[in-house]
C-alpha positions in Angstrom: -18.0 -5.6 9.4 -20.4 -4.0 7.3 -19.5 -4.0 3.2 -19.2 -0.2 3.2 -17.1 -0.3 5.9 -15.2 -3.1 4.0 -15.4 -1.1 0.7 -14.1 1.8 2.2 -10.6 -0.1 3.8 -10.1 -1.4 -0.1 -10.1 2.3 -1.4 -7.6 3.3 1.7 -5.3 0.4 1.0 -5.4 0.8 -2.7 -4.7 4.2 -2.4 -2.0 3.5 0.0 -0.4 0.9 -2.6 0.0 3.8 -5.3 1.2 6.1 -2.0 4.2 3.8 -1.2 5.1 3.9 -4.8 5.4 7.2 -5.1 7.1 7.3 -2.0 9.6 5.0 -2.5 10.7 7.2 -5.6 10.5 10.1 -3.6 13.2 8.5 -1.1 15.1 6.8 -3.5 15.8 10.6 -5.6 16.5 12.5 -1.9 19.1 9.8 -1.0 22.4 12.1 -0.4 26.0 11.3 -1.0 27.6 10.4 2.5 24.7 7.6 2.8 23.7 6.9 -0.8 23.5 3.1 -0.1 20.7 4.0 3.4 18.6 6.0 0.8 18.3 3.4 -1.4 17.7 0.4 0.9 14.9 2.4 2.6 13.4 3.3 -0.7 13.5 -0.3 -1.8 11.9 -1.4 1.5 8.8 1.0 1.3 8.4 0.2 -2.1 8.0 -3.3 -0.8 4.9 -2.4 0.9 2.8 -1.8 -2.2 1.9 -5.3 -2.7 0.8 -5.9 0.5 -1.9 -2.8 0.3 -2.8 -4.2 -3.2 -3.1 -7.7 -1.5 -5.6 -6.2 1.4 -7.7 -3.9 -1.0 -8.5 -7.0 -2.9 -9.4 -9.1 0.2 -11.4 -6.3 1.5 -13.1 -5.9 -1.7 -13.8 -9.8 -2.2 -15.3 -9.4 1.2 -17.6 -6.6 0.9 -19.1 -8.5 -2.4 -20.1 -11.8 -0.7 -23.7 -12.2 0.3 -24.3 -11.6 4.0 -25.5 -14.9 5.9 -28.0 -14.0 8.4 
């Protein structure tokens, strides 16, 4: 893959790190009473993703900076 192909997956999966943040709080505070414990389990379980975006951007990023062998 080219770098700025590679440069531009980082920025989507960073982005998408801060994404499933905010999501997870936005679950997590819409959770209703007669499942309160669904809301919070599924809130907890996007959340989860975060540091696998964070993981990829990085590994995209380290990728896009090493010098092309020809």
């Amino acid at each position: 893959m080219s770098p700025s192909l590679l440069r531009v997956l980082s920025t989507i999966c960073f982005v998408m790190g801060f994404v499933s943040i905010l999501a997870s709080i936005a679950i997590w505070a819409m959770s209703k009473d007669p499942d309160l414990a669904h809301g919070e389990r599924f809130g907890i379980f996007v959340g989860l993703w975060a540091p696998t975006f964070f993981i990829l951007s990085d590994r995209f990023d380290r990728y896009a900076a090493r010098p092309v062998l020809s």
